[in-house]
N, C-alpha and C positions, 0 to 999 in steps of 0.2 A: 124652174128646178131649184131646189136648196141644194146650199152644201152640205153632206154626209156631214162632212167631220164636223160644223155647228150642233150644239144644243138646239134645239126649241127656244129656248131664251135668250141666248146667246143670238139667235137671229130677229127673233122681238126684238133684242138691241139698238140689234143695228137696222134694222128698218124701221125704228119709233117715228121718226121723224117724217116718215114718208105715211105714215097712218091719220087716216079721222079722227076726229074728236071723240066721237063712240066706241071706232076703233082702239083708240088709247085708251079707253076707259075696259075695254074686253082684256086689251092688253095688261091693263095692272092685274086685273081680275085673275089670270091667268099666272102671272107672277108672283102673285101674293101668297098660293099656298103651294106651290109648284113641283112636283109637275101633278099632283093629285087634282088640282084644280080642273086640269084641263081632260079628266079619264071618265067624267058622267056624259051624258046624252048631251047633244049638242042644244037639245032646249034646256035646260039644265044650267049648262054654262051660260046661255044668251041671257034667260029667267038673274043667274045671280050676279050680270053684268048691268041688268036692266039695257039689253041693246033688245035687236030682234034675230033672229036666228037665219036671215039672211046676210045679217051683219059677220057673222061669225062665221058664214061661208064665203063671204068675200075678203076678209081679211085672213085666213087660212089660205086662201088662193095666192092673194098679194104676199104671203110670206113663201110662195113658192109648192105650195103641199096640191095634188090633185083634187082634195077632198078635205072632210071632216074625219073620213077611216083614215086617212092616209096620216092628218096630222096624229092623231091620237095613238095609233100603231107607234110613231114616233116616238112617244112619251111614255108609253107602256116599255120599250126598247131601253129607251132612258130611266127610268125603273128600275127594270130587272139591273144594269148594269151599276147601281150604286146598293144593291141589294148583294153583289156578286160576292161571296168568302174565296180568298187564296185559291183554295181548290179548284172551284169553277172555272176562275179568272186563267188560271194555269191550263185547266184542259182547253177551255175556249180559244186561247195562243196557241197552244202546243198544235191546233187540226192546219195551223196554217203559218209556220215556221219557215222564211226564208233560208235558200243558202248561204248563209253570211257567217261571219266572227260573233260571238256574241257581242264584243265589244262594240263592233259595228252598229249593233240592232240596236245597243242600250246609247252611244253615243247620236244614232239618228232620231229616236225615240227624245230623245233630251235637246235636241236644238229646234225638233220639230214642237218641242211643250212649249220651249221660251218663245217661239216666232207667233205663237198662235196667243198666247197669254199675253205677250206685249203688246200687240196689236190692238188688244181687245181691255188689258187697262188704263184706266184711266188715269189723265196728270192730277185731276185736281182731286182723287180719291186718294191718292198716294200723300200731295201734299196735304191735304185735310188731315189725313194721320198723322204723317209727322210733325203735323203742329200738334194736334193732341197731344201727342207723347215728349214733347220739346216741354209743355206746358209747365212748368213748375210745382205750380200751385194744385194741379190736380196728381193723385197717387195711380200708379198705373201698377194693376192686376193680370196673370199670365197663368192661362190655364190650357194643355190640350189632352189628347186621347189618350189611349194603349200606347199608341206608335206617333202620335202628332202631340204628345209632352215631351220629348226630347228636345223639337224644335221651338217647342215654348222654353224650355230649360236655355237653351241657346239663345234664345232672345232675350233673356231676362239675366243672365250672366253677363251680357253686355251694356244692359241698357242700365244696370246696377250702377256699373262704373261711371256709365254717362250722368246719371241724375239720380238723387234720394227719391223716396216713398215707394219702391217697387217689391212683391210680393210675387213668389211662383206658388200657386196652389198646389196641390196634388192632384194629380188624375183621378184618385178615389173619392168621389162624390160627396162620401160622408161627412170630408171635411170643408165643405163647401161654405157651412151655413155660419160655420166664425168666419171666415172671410169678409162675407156680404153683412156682419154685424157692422164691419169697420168701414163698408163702403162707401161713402159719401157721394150727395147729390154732383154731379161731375166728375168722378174722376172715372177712369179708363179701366174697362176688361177685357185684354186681347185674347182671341178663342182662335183655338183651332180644329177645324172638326170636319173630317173630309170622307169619303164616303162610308155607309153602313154608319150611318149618322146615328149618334149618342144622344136618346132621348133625355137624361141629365141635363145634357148640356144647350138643348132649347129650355129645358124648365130656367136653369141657371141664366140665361141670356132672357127670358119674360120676366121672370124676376127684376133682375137686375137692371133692367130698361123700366120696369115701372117705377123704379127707385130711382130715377136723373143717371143713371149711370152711361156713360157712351161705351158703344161695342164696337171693336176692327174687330172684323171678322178676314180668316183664312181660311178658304174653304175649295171644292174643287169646281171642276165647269158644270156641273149638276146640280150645283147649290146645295148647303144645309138648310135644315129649317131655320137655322138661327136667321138668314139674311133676314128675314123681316122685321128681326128688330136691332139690326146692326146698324151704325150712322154709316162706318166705311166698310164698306166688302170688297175682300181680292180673290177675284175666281181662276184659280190656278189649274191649267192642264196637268194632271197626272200620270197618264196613261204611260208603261213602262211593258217590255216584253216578258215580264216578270209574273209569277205567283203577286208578288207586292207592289202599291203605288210607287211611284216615282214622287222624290222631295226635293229633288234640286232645284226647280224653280221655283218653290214656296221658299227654299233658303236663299234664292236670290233677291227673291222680294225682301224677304227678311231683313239679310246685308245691306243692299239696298237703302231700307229703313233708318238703319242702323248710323250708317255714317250722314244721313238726311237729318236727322236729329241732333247727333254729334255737331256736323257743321252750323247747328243755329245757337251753336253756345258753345261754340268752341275754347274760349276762353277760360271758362267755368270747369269743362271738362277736362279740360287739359293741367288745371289746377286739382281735378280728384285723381284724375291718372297720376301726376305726380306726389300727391298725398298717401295714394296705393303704394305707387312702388315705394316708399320713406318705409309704409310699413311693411312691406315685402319683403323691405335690407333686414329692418331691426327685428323680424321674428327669424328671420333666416332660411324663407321658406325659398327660398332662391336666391341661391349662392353665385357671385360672380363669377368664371374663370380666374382662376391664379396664375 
């Protein structure tokens, strides 16, 4: 039996290790353009894994699924749900609404994202970012959606202060392409892009990856298509009793980041903090208590 509340990929995850060498090779296959990959005929997938089409019924078994209908049903499910607009997502809650507080529903909803998300991130993908972004000598770019540029906005107000070279794009496309004039081979594009995924913003991440550029991606348990060309990906549960995703635990990664960074140059930083506030006094943008 799988568990419901895994993805599809999210339980390739965590079973890679327990897989064949053919197996793992079905498996990237499947990840690489995901979940689309895995929604053609089961010779289809075997044919563009080069396994055999027994192989992909045995390892569909081993990930827990009855069948090849069964896993695919799966991922068609997972589809439709990053496909879903406010609207839908809203009647689809609303047919099956506990008797609870709201507060209830949004506070169980939100320690059940962080317990499932932490579980399932990784240490050395968190620390590989925050050395990126510690990195000096590389310029770090921040760019997210409608609703997931704020939290870029947030991260990039921060990490201002922590270190020079850092740039907030704007959500509008347009302005994408001075950006990526200035990009340089290594430095950093942090994206954020979570579901009802921004075809812009895979173009901007293929781009920018065939240019040396490294990508942290924020993204949710569904994946964007960005992940295929991101060095770190953090797949955050979103799921909220809400018309809208839930961000708390993408901002706790965020924070998270935030002081992981700060603490590898704390000295440095605590010299621009201090630099700030000199010019904080002398323009008087914030006045002491009298």
């Amino acid at each position: 039996m799988t568990d419901g509340s895994r993805t599809v990929a999210e339980t390739i995850a965590a079973r890679y290790g327990e897989l064949t060498r053919s197996e793992k090779r079905l498996a990237d296959t499947i990840t690489e353009n995901y979940p689309v990959s895995g929604l053609g005929s089961i010779t289809t997938l075997a044919e563009n894994a080069d396994v055999s089409t027994p192989t992909v019924a045995r390892m569909v078994q081993k990930l827990g699924f009855k069948g090849y209908g069964e896993f695919q049903a799966r991922l068609h499910q997972e589809l439709e749900a990053t496909l879903s607009n406010p609207i839908a997502k809203h009647d689809r809650l609303a047919r099956n609404v506990p008797d609870t507080h709201i507060l209830n529903r949004f506070g169980e909803a939100a320690i059940d994202n962080m317990r499932r998300t932490l579980s399932q991130l990784d240490q050395e993908t968190f620390g590989g970012a925050a050395a990126l972004l510690s990195d000096l000598d590389r310029a770090v770019y921040f760019v997210g959606g409608r609703i997931t540029g704020a939290i870029a906005g947030y991260f990039y107000t921060h990490m201002q202060v922590i270190r020079p070279k850092t740039t907030l794009m704007s959500s509008n496309s347009g302005s994408w392409p001075q950006h990526m004039l200035n990009m340089a081979n290594g430095d950093v594009l942090v994206i954020f892009d979570i579901r009802r995924y921004e075809q812009d913003m895979a173009t901007l991440a293929r781009v920018a990856s065939e240019n040396g550029v490294e990508i942290i991606l924020f993204t949710d348990q569904w994946a964007s298509p960005v992940t295929k060309f991101a060095r770190h990906t953090f797949r955050v549960n979103i799921e909220a009793p809400s018309a809208w995703d839930s961000s708390v635990v993408t901002l706790f990664v965020v924070e998270a980041l935030i002081e992981a960074v700060q603490a590898k140059s704390w000295d440095k930083t605590r010299q621009r903090i201090s630099q700030l506030e000199g010019l904080f006094e002398q323009s008087r943008l914030f006045r002491r208590p009298g």
